[in-house]
C-alpha positions in Angstrom: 5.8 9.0 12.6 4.7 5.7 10.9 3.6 4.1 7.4 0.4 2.1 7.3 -1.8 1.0 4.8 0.6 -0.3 2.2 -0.6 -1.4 -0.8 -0.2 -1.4 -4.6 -1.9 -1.5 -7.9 0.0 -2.5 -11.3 -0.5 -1.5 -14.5 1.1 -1.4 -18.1 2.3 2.4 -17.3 3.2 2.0 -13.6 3.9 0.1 -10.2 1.9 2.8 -7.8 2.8 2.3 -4.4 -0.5 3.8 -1.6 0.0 4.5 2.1 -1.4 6.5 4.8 0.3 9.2 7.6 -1.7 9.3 10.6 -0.5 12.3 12.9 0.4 10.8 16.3 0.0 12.3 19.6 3.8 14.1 20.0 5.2 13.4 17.0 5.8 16.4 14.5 4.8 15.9 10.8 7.3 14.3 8.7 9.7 16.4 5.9 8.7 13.9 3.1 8.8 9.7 3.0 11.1 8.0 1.9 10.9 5.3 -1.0 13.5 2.7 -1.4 12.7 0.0 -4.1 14.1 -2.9 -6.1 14.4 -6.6 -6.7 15.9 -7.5 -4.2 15.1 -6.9 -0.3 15.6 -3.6 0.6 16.0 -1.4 3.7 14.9 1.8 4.8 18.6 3.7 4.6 21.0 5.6 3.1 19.8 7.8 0.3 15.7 6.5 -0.9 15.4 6.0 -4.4 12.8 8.1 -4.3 10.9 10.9 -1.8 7.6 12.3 -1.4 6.7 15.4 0.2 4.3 15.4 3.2 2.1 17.7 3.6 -0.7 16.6 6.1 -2.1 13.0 7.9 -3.9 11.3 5.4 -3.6 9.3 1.9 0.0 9.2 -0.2 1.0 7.6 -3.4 4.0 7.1 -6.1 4.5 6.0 -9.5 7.3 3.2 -9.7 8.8 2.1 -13.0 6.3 -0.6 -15.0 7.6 -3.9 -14.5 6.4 -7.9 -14.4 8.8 -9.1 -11.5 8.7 -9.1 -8.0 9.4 -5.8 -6.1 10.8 -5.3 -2.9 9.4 -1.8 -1.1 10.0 0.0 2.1 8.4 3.1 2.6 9.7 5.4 6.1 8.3 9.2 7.6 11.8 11.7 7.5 11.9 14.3 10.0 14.7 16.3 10.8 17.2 13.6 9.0 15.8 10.7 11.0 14.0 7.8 9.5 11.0 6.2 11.4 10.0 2.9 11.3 9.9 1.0 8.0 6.8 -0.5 5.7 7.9 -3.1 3.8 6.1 -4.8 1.1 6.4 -7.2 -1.7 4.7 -7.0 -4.7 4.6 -10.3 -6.2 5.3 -11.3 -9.8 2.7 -10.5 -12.7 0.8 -13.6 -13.5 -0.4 -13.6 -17.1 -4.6 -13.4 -17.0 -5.9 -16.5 -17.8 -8.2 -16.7 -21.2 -11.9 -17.9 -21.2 -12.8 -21.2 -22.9 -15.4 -20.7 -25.9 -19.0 -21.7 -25.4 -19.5 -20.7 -22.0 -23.4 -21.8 -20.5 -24.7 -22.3 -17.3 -27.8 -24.5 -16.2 -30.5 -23.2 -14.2 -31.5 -25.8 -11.1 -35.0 -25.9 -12.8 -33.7 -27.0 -16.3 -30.4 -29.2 -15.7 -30.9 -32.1 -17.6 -32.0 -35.8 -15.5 
């Protein structure tokens, strides 16, 4: 069975990490997904730094450590000790939100100035 739909949101708390399981025709449902995770590339073996259970097809998620830098992720379905194929995604560096200047206007066609 296979990962789709990786994506992430970041906040000051948490890195979450989203997928979705769809159940394909003659595959089994997995034992949990594997999470592996860090700052440098990373692949879908040995022990995941982290596992969720599965349940059922649909929508899964994880909280990851807060951070700023770049993150390396590959999610993978387990099932009977077997990992399926990998996700992989990189979650780029934080960049700082950029501040408004003061005195902000905006000129209607009807009154900009000839």
């Amino acid at each position: 069975p296979s990962v789709s739909g990786l994506a992430f949101a970041r906040s000051a708390s948490a890195l979450l990490v989203s997928w979705t399981w769809q159940d394909a025709a003659s595959t089994g449902t997995p034992d949990d997904f594997g999470v592996w995770y860090g700052s440098a590339p990373v692949a879908a073996s040995g022990t995941p730094d982290a596992v969720v259970t599965a349940r059922q097809p649909g929508g899964y998620s994880i909280a990851l450590p807060a951070t700023n830098d770049r993150v390396y992720v590959a999610v993978a379905a387990r099932l009977d000790g077997r990992i399926g194929p990998a996700s992989l995604l990189t979650v780029p560096a934080a960049v700082a939100a950029l501040t408004s200047p003061d005195r902000q206007g905006a000129f209607l066609p009807s009154t900009w100035p000839n």
